[in-house]
MMTF fields as JSON, N, C-alpha, C and O atoms, coordinates in Angstrom:
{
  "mmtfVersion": "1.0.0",
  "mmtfProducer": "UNKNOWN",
  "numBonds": 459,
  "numAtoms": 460,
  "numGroups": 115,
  "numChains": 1,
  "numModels": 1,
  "chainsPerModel": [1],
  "groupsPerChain": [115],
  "chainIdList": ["A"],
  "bondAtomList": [4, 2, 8, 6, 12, 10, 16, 14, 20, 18, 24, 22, 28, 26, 32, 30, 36, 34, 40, 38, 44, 42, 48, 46, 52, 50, 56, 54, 60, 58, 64, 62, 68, 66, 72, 70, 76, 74, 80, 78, 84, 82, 88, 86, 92, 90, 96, 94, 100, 98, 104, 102, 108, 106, 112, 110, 116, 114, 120, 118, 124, 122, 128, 126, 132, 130, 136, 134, 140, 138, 144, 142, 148, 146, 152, 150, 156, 154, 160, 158, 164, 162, 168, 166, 172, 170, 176, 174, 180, 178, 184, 182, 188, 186, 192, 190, 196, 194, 200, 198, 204, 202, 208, 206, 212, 210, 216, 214, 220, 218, 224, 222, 228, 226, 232, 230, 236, 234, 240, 238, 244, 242, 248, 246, 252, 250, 256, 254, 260, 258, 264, 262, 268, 266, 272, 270, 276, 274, 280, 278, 284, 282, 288, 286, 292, 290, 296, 294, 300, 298, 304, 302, 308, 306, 312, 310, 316, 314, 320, 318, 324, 322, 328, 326, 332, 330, 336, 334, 340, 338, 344, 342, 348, 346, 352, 350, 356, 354, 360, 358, 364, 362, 368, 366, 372, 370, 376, 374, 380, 378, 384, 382, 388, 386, 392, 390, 396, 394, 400, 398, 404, 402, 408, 406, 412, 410, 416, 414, 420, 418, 424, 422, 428, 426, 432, 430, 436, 434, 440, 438, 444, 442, 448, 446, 452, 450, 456, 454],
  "bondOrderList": [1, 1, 1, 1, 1, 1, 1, 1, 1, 1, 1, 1, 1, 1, 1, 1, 1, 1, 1, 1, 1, 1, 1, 1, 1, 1, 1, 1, 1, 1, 1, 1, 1, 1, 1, 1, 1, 1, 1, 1, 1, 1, 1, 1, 1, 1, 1, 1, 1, 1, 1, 1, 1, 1, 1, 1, 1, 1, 1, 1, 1, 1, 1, 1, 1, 1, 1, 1, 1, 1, 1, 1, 1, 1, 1, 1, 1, 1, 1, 1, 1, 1, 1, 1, 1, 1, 1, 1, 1, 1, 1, 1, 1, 1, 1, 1, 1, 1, 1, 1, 1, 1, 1, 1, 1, 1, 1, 1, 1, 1, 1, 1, 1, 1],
  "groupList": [{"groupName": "UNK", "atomNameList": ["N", "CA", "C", "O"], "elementList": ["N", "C", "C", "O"], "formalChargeList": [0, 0, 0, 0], "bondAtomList": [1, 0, 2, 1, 3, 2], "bondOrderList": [1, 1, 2], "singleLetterCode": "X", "chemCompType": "L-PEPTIDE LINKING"}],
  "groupTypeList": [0, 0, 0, 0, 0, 0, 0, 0, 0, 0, 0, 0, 0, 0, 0, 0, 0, 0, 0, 0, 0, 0, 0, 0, 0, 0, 0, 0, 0, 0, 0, 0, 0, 0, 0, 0, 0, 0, 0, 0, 0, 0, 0, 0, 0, 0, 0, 0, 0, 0, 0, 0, 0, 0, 0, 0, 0, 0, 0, 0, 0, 0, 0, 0, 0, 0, 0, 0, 0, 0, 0, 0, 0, 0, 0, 0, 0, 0, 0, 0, 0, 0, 0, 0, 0, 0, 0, 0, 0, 0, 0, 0, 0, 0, 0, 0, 0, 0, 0, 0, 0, 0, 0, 0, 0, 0, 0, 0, 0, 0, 0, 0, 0, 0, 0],
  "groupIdList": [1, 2, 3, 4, 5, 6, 7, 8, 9, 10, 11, 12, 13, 14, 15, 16, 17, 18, 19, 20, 21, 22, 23, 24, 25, 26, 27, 28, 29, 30, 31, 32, 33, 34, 35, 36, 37, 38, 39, 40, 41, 42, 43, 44, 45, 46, 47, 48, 49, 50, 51, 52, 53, 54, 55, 56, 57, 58, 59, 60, 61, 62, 63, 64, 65, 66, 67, 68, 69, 70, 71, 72, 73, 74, 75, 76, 77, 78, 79, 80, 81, 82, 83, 84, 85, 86, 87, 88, 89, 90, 91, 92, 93, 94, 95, 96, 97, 98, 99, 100, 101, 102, 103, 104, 105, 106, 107, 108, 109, 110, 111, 112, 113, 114, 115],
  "secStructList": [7, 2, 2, 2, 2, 2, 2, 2, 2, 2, 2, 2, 2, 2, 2, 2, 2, 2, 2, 2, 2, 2, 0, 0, 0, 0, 0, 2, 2, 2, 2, 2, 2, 2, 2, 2, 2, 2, 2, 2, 6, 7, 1, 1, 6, 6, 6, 1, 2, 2, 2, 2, 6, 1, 2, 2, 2, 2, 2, 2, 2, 6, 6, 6, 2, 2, 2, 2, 2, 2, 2, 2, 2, 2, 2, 2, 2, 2, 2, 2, 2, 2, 2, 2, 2, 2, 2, 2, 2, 2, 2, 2, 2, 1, 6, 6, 6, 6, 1, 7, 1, 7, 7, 7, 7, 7, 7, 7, 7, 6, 6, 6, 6, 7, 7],
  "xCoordList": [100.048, 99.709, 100.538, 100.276, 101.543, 102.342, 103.256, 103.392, 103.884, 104.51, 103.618, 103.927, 102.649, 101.884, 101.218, 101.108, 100.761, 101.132, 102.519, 102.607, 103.178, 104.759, 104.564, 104.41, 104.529, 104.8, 103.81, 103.932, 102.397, 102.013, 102.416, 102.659, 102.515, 103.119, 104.308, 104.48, 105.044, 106.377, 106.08, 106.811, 105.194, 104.592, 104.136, 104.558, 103.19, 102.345, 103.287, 103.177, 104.176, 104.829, 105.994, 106.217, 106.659, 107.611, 107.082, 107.824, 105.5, 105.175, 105.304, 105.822, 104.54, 104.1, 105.001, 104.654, 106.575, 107.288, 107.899, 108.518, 108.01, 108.851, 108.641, 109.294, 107.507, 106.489, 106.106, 105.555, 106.458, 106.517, 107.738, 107.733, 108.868, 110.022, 110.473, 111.278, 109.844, 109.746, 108.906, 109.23, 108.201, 107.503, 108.318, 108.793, 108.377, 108.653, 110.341, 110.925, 110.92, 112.437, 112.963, 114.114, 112.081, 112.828, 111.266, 111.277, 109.999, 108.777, 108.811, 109.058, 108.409, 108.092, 109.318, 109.365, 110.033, 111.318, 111.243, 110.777, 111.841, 111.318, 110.695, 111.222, 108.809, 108.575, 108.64, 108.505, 108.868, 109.174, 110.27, 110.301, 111.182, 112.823, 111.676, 111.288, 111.362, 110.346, 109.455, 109.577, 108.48, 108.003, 108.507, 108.357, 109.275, 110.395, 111.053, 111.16, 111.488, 111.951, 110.962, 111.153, 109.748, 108.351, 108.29, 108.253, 108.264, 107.868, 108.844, 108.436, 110.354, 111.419, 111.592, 111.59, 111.774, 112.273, 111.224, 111.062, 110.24, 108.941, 108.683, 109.308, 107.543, 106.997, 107.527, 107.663, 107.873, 108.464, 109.631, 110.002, 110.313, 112.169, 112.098, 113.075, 110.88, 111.043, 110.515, 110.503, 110.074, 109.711, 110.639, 110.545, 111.843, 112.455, 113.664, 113.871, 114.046, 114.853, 116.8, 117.487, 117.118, 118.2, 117.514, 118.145, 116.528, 116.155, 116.175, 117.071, 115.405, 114.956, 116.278, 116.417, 117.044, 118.85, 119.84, 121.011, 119.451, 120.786, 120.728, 120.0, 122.12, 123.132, 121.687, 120.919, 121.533, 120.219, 119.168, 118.737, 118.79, 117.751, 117.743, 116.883, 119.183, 120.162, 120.317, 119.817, 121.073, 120.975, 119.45, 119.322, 118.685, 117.379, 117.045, 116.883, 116.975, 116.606, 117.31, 116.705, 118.324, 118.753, 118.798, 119.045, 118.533, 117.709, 116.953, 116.753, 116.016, 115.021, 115.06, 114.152, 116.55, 116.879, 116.614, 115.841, 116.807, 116.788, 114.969, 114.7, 113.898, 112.725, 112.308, 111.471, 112.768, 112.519, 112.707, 111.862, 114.002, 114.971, 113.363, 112.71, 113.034, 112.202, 110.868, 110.485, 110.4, 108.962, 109.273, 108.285, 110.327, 110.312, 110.757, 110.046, 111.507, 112.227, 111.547, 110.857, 111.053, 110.178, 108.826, 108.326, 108.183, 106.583, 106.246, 105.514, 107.256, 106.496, 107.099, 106.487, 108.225, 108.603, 107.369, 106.722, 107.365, 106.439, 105.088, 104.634, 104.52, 103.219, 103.258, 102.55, 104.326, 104.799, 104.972, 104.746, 105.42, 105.832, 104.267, 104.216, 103.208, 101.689, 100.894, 100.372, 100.862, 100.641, 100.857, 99.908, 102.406, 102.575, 101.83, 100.904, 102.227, 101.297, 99.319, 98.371, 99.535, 97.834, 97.695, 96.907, 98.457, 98.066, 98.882, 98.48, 100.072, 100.157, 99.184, 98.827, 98.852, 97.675, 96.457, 95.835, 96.011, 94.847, 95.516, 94.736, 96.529, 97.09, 96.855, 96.242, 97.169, 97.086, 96.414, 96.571, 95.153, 93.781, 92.719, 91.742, 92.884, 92.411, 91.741, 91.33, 91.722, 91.097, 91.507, 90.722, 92.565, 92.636, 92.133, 91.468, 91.798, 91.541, 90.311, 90.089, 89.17, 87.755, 87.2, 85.971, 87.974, 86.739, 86.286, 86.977, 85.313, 84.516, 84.329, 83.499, 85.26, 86.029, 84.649, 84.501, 83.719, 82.583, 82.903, 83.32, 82.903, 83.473, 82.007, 81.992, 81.139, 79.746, 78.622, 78.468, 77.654, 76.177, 75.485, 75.5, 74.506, 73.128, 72.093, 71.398, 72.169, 70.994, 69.494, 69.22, 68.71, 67.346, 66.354, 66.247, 65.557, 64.757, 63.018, 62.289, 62.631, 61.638, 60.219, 59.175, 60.604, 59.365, 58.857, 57.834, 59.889, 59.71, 59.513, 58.888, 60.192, 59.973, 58.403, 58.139, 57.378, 56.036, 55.545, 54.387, 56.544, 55.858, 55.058, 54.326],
  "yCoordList": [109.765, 109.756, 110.772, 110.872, 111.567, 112.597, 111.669, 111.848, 110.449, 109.788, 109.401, 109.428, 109.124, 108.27, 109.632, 109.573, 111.029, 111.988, 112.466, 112.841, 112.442, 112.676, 111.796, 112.266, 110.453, 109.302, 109.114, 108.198, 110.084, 110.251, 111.369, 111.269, 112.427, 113.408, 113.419, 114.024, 112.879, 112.508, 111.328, 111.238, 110.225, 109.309, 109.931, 109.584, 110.95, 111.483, 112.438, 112.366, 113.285, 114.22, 113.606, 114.02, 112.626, 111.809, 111.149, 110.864, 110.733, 109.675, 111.028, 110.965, 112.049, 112.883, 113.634, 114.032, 114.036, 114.537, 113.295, 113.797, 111.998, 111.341, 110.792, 110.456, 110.85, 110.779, 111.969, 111.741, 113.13, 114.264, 114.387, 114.643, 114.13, 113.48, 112.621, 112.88, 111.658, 110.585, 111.296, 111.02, 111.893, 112.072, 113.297, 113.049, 114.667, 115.445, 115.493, 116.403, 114.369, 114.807, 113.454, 113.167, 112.574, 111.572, 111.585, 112.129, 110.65, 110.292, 111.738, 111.889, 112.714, 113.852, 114.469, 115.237, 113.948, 114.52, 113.158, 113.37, 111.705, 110.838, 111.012, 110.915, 111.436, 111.56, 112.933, 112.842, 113.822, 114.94, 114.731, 115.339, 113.684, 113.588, 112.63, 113.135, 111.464, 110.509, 111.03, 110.515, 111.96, 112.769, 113.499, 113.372, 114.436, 114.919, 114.089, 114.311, 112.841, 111.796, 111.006, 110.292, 111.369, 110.426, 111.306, 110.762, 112.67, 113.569, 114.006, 114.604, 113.596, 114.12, 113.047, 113.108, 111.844, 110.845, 110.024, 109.981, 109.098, 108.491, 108.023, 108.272, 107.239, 106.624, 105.229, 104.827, 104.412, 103.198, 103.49, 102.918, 104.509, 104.51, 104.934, 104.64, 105.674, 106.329, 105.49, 105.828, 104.403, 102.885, 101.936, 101.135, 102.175, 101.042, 100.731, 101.644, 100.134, 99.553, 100.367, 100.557, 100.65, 101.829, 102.937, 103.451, 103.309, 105.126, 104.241, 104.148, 103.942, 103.511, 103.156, 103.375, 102.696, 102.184, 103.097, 102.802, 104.579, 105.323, 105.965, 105.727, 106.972, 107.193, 108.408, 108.0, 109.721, 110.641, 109.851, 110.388, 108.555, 108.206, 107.266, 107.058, 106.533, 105.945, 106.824, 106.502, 108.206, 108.976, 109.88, 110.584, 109.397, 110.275, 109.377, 109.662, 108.048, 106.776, 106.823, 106.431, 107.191, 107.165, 108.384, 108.494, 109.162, 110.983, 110.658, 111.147, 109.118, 109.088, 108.002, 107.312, 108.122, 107.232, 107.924, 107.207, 109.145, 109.91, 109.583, 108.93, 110.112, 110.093, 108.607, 108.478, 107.754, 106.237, 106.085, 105.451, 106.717, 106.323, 106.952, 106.207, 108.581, 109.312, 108.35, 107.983, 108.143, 107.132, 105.688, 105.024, 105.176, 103.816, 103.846, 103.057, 104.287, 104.891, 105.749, 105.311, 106.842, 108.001, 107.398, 107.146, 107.145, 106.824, 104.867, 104.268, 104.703, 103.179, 102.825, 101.876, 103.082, 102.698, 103.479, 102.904, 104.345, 105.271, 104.292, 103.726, 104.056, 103.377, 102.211, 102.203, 100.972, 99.983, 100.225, 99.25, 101.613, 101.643, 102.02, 101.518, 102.619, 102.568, 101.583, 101.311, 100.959, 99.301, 98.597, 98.044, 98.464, 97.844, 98.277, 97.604, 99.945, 100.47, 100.533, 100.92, 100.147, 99.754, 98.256, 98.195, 97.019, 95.669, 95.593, 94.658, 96.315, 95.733, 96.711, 96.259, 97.912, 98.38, 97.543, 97.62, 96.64, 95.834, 94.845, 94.216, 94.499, 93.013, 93.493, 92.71, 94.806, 94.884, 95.321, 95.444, 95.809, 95.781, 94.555, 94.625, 93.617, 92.306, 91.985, 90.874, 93.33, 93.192, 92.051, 91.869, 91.345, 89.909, 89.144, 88.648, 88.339, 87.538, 87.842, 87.006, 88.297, 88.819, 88.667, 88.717, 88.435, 89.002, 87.352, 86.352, 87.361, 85.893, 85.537, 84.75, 86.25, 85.479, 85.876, 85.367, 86.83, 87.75, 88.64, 89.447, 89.035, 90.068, 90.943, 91.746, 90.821, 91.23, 91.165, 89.989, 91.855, 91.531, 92.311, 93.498, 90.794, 91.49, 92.42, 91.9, 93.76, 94.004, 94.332, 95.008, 93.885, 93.684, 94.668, 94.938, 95.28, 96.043, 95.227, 94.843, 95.125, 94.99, 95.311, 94.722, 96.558, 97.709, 96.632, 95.951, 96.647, 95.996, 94.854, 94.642, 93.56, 92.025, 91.207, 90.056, 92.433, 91.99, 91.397, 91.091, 91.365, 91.004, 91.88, 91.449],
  "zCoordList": [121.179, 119.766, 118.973, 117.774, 119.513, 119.027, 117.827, 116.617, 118.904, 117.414, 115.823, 114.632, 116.446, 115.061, 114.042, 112.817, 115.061, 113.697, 113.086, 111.917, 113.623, 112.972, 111.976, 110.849, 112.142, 111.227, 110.374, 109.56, 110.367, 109.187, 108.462, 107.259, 109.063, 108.355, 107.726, 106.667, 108.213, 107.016, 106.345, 105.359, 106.472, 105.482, 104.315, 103.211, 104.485, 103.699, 102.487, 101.264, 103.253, 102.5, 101.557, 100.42, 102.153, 101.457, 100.411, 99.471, 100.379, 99.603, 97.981, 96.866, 98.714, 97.725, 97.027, 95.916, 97.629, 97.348, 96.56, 95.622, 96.504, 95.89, 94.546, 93.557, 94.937, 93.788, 92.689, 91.612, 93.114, 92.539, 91.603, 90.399, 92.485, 91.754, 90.601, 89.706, 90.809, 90.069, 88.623, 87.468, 88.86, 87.679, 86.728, 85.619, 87.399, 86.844, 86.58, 85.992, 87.123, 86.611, 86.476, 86.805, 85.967, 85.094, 83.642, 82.538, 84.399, 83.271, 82.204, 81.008, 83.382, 81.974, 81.083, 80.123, 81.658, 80.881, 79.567, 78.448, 80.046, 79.091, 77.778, 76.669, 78.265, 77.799, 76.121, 74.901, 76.938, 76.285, 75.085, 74.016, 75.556, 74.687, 73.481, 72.428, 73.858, 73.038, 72.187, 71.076, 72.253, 71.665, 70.304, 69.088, 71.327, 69.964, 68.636, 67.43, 69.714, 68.531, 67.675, 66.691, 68.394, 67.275, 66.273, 65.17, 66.264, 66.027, 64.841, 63.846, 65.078, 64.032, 63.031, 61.802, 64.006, 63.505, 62.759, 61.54, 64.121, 63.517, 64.929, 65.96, 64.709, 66.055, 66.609, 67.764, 64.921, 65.219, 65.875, 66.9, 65.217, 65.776, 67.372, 68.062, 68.039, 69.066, 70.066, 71.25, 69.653, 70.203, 70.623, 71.553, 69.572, 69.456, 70.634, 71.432, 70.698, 71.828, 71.931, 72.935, 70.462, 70.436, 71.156, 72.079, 70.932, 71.343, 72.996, 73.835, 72.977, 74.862, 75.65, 76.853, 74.996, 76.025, 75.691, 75.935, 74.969, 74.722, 76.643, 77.607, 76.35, 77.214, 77.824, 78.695, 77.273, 77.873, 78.835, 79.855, 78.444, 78.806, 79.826, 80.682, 79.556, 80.841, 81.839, 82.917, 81.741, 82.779, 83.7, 84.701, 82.786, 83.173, 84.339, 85.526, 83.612, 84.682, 85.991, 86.989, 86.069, 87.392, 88.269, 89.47, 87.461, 88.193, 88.939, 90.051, 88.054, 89.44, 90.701, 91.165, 91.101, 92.291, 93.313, 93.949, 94.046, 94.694, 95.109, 96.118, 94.222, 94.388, 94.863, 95.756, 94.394, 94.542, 95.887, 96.518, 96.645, 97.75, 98.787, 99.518, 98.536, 99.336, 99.81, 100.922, 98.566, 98.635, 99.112, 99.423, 99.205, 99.876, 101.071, 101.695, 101.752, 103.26, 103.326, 104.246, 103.067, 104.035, 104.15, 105.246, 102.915, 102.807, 103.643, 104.43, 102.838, 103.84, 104.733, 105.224, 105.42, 106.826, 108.01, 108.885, 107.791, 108.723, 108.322, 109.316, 107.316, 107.224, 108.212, 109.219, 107.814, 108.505, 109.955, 110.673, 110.679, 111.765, 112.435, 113.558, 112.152, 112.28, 112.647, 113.728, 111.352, 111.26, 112.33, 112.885, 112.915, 114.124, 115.018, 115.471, 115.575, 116.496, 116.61, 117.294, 115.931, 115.387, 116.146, 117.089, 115.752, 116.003, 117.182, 117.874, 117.812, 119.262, 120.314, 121.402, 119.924, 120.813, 120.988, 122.048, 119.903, 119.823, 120.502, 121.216, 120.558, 121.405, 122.517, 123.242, 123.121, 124.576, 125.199, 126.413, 124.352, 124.584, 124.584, 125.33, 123.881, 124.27, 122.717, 122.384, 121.755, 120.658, 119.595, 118.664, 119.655, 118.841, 119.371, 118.462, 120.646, 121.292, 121.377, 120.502, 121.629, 122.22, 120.997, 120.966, 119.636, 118.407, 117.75, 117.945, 117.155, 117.24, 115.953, 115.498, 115.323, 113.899, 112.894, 111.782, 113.47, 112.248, 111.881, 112.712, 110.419, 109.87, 110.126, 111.059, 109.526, 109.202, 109.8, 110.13, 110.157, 110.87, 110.067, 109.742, 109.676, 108.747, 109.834, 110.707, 109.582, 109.907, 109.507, 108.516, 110.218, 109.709, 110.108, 111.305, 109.175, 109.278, 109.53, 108.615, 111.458, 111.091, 111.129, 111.411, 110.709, 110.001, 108.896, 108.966, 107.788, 106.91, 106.506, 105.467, 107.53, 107.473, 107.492, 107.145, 108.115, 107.649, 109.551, 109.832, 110.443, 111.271, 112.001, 112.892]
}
């Protein structure tokens, strides 16, 4: 089981670090430039489709490739590589085959059913 904590632990940290990324050095920056421009300019202009496709905001967008790259290769390959180890341990334990296609069992209380 040494692999499958590794492979959460860099699941976990990648997801969070990339995601950390993503936010603070492209969204909040975004946002911050947008702001300013609602704020100087107006809200319509800082809406509009010139402010959103200039060159600052072009380059911000791709600041956040790096973070994107972390959270999709670090965070979900390791999830995916789990996943497997999860459903071929149940294959070779007998756990697909043995189960009788019930998700659920009502259970009944009968203190209470009156008999």
């Amino acid at each position: 089981m040494q692999q499958a904590e590794r492979a959460a632990k860099i699941s976990f940290w990648s997801l969070n670090i990339g995601l950390a990324w993503m936010v603070f050095a492209t969204l909040f920056l975004l946002g911050v430039l947008q702001l300013y421009h609602s704020v100087s300019v107006g809200y319509f202009d800082a809406r509009s489709l010139k402010f959103l496709s200039n060159h600052i905001n072009f380059m911000l967008e791709w600041l956040r490739l790096p973070g994107d790259a972390l959270f999709i290769l670090g965070g979900t390959l390791p999830v995916l590589y789990l996943c497997w180890l999860g459903v071929s341990s149940m294959k070779a334990k007998g756990g697909l085959e043995s189960s009788s296609g019930v998700l659920f069992t009502e259970i009944v209380d009968v203190r209470r059913s009156g008999a």
